[in-house]
C-alpha positions in Angstrom: -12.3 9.7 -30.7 -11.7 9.7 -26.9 -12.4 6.0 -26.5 -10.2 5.9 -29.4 -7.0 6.7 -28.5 -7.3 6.0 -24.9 -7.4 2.7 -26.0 -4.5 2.9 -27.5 -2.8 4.4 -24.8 -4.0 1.2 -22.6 -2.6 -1.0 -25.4 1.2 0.8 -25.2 1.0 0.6 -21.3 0.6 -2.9 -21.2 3.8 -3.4 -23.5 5.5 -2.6 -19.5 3.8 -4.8 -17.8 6.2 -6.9 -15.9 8.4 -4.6 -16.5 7.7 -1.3 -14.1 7.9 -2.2 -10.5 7.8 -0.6 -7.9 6.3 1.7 -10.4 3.1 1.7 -12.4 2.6 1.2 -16.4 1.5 3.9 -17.9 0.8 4.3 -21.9 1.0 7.7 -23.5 -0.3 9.0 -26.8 0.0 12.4 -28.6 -2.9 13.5 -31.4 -2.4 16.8 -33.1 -5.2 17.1 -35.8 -6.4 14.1 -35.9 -3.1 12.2 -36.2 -1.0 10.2 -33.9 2.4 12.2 -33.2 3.9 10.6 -30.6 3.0 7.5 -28.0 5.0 5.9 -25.5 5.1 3.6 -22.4 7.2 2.5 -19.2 9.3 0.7 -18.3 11.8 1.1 -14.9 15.0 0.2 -16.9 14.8 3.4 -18.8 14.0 6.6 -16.5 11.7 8.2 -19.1 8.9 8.1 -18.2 5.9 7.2 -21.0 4.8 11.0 -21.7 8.8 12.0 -22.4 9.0 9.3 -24.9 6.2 10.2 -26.4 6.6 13.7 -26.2 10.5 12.7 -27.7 8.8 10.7 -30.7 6.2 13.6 -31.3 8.9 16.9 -31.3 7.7 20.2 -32.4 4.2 18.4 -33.4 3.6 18.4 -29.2 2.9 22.0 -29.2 -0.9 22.4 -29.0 -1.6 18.6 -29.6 -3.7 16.6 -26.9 -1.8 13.9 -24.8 -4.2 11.2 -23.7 -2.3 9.3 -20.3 -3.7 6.0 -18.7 -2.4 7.6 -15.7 -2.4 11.3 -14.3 1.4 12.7 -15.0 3.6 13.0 -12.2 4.5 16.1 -10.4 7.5 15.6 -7.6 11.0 15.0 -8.3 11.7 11.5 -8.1 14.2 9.3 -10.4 13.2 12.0 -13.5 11.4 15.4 -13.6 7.6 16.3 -13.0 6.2 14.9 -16.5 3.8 17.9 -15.9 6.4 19.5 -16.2 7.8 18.0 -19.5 4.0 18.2 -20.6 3.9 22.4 -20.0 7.3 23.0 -21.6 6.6 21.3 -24.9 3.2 23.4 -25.3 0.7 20.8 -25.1 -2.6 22.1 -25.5 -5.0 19.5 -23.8 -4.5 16.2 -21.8 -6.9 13.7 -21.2 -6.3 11.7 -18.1 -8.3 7.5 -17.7 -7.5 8.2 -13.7 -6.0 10.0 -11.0 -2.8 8.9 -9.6 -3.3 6.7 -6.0 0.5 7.8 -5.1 0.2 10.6 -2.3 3.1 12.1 -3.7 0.8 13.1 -7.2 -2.8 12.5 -6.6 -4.3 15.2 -8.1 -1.3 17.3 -7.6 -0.2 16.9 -11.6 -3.5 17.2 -13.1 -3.6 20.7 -10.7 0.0 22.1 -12.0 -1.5 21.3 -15.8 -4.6 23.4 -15.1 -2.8 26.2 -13.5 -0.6 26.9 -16.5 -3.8 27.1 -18.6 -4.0 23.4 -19.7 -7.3 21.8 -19.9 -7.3 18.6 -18.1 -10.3 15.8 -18.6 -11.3 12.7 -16.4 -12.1 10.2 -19.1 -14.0 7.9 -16.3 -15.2 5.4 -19.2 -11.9 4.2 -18.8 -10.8 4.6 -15.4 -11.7 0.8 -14.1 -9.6 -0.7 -17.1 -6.9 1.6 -15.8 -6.8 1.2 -12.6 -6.8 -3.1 -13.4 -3.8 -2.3 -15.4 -2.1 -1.5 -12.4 -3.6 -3.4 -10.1 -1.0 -4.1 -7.0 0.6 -0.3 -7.5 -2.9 1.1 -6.9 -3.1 -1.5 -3.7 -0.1 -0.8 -2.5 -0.3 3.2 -3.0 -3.8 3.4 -1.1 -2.9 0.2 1.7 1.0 0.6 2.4 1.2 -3.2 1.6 1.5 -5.6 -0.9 -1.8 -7.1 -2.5 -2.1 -10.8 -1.6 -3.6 -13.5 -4.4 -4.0 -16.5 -3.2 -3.9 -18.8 -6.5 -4.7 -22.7 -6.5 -5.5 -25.4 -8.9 -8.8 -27.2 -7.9 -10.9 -30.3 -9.0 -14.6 -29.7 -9.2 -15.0 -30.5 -6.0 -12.2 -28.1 -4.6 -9.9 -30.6 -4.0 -6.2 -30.2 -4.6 -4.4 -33.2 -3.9 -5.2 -36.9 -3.7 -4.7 -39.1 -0.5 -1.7 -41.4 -1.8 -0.7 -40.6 -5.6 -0.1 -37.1 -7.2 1.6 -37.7 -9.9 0.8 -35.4 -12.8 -1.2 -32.2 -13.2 -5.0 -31.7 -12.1 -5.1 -28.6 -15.1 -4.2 -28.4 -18.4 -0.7 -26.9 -19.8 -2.9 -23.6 -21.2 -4.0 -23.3 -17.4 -0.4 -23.7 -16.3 1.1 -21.3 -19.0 -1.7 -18.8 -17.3 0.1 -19.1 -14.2 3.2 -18.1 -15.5 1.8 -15.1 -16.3 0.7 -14.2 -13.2 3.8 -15.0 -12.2 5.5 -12.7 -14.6 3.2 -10.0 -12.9 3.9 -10.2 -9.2 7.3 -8.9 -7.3 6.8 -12.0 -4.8 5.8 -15.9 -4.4 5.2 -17.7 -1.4 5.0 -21.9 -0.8 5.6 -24.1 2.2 8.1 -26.1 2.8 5.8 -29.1 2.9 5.4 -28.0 -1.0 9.1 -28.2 -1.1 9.6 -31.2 0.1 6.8 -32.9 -1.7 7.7 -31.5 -5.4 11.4 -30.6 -5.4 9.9 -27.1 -7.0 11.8 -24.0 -7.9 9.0 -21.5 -8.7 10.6 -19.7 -10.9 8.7 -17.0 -13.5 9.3 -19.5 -16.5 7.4 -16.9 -19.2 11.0 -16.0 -20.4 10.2 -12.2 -20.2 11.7 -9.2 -19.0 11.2 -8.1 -16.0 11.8 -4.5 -13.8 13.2 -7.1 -10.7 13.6 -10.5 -9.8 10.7 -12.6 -8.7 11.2 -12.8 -4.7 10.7 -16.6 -3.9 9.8 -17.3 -0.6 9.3 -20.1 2.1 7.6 -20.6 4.9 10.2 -22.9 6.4 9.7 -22.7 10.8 12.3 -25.4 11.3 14.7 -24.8 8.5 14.0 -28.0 6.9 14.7 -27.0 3.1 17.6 -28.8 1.9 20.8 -26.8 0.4 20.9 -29.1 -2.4 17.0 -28.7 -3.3 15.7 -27.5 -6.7 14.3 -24.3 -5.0 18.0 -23.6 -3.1 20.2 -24.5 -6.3 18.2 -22.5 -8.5 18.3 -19.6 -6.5 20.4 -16.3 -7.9 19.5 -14.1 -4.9 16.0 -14.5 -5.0 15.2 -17.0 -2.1 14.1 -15.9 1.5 13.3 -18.4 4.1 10.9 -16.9 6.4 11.3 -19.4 9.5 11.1 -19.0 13.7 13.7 -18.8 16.3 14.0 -22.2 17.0 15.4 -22.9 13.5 18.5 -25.0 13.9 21.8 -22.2 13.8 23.6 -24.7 11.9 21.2 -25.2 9.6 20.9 -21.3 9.0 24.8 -21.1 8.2 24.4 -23.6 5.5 21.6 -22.3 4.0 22.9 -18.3 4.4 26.4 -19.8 2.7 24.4 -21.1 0.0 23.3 -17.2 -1.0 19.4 -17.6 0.9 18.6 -14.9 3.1 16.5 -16.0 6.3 14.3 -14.1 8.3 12.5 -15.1 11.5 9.1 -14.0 12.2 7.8 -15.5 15.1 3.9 -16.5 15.2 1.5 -18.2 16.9 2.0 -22.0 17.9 5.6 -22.3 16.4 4.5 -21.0 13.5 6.0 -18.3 10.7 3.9 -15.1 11.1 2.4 -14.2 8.1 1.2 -10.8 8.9 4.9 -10.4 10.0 5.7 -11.7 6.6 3.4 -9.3 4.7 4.8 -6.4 6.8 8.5 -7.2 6.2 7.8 -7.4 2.6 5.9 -3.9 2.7 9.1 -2.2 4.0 10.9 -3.3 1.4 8.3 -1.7 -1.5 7.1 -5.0 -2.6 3.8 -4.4 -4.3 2.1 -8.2 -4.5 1.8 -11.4 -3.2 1.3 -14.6 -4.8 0.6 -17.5 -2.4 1.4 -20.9 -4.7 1.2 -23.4 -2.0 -0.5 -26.5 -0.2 -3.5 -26.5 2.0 -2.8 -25.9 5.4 -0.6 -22.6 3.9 -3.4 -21.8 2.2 -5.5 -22.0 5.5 -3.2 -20.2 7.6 -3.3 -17.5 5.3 -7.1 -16.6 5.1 -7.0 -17.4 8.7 -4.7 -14.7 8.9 -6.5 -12.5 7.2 -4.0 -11.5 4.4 -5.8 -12.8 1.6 -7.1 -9.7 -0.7 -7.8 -12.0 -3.5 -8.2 -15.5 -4.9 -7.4 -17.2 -8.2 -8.7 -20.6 -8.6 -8.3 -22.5 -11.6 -10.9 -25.3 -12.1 -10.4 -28.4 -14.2 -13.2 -31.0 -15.1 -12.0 -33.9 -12.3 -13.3 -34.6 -9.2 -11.6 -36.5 -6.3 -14.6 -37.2 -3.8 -13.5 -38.7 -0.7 -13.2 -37.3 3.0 -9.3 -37.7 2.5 -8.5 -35.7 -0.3 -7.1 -32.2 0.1 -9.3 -29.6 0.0 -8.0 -26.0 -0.9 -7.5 -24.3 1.9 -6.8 -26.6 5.8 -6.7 -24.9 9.2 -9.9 -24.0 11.3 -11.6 -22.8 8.8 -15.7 -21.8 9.3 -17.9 -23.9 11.6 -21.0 -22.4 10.7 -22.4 -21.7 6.6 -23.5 -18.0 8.5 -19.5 -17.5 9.1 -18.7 -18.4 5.3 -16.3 -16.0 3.7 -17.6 -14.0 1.6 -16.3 -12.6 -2.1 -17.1 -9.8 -4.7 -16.1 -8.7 -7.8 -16.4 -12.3 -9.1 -14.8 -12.8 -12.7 -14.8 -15.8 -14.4 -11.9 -16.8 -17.3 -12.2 -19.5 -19.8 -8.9 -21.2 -19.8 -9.7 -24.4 -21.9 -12.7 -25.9 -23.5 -13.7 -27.5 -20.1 -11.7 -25.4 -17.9 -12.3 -22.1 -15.9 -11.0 -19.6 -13.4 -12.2 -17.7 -10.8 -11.1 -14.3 -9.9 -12.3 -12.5 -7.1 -11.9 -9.9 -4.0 -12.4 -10.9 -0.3 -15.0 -9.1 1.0 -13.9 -7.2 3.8 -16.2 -6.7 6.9 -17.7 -8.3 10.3 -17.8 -11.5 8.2 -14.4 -12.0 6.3 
């Protein structure tokens, strides 16, 4: 019954998700003989954690049940109590763990303090992978000290993503689209170029409607400070928009744009350019856990050039553009040999629409990346 409840566990973590940054979601249930007492999950609006709401919901019928966690409890002082803590005083008698907790602060530390008051603690590895997936970027950002980076693009067949003269309209389909938005809904930050700006009047908002633990950080990479105070992505802003840009911005542009409510940061790069390692750094200090790059292809060069790509989503629709002028998905200087290619793993694949797909996958870090 392990596999059981676990699941169910998983299941009442992700009912958080999108809602727990800069922390993790976790799912708790309670079982005392053979019957659900007590389950719970995160989210960063309320301090209780998932194990005190489920411990809450369970009562007296915590003493001597078993607790299954997607993740292992926590044992510092940090908004709330050690839930180890919590888990001790109400008498649990067992707690089943789906993985240890990446955060240096716990990581091990809680599943130790259980033990040593005579708790039996188990490692149900079956589900550890499905767990850690769950919470993806916190895991990334716990173990790297930076956010995770997903590149994300919509691609003919032919990984192309914009036509020579006319782009009117979509190259996916609206299901494709509303997939975005959740991916959206799951990242602290986006990132475009102005040159995306300019050519779609965009606001990149997270459109899914849902709650979430903090604004979605919209950013652009904007070296001359060419965004206009009356664009979409400026008028739409509620304290959401940084301009990353270079110190040869135009001062008077800068006033406008800082009256307007946008903060601007410079990050001096290479050739004029914003620095996107700088960028990925800045946004590390400030506990940002991911990334999302939604922009056109010479960002989208820049930024595997750079080395800050940990991932890719590409969403494929049944067109092709053919054509040596055509847009392919990523610009710059890209590979000039096939034994340079970049190289990926952990491919997944997602059906989106009858005739459209999605590729998920992890930049393969090494000599050859």
């Amino acid at each position: 019954m392990t596999t059981d409840y676990m699941a169910e566990a998983l299941a009442e973590a992700r009912k958080g998700l999108g809602q727990t940054s800069p922390n993790p979601a976790v799912g708790a249930v309670i079982v005392n003989q053979g019957a659900v007492v007590g389950r719970g999950f995160h989210v960063y609006a309320d301090k209780s954690h998932a194990e005190i709401v489920a411990l809450l919901a369970a009562g007296v019928r915590a003493r001597g049940a078993t607790v299954y966690l997607t993740l292992e409890p926590c044992s510092h002082e940090g908004r709330t109590g050690p839930c180890a803590d919590a888990l001790i005083a109400a008498g649990v008698g067992a707690v089943v763990v789906a993985m240890e907790d990446p955060n240096p602060l716990v990581s091990g530390k809680g599943m130790e303090k259980l033990r040593a008051a005579g708790i039996p603690v188990t490692l149900a590895a079956e589900h550890a992978e499905e767990a850690e997936r769950l919470n993806e970027a916190f895991c990334f950002y716990m173990r790297e000290r930076r956010p995770l980076v997903t590149l994300k693009s919509a691609l003919t067949l032919d990984g192309k993503i914009a036509a020579p003269d006319d782009n009117e309209g979509w190259i996916t389909s609206e299901k494709a689209r509303l997939h975005v938005q959740q991916l959206r809904h799951l990242t602290d930050t986006i990132v475009t170029g102005i040159g995306t700006v300019e050519a779609d009047d965009c606001a990149l908002t997270d459109r899914t409607g849902l709650p979430r633990s903090r604004p979605l950080l919209r950013i652009v990479l904007d070296s001359q400070l060419r965004v206009r105070p009356d664009s979409l992505m400026v008028q739409s802003g509620a304290a959401d928009l940084l301009i990353a840009t270079t110190s040869a911005a135009n001062a008077e542009r800068r006033r406008a744009l800082e009256k307007a409510g946008v903060e601007i940061v410079v990050l001096d790069g290479p050739d004029g350019r914003t620095n996107l390692r700088a960028l990925v750094e800045f946004l590390a200090g400030r506990g940002y856990q991911s990334l999302m790059i939604e922009a056109g292809s010479k960002v989208n060069g820049a930024a595997l050039d750079a080395g800050i790509v940990d991932k890719i989503f590409f969403y494929y629709a049944p067109k092709v553009f053919g054509g040596l002028q055509s847009l392919p998905v990523a610009g710059g200087r890209g590979r000039r040999r096939r034994a340079d290619a970049m190289l990926f793993k952990d491919v997944r694949l997602h059906s989106m629409s009858r005739d459209e797909f999605a590729v998920e996958a992890w930049v393969a870090r090494g000599p050859r990346s």
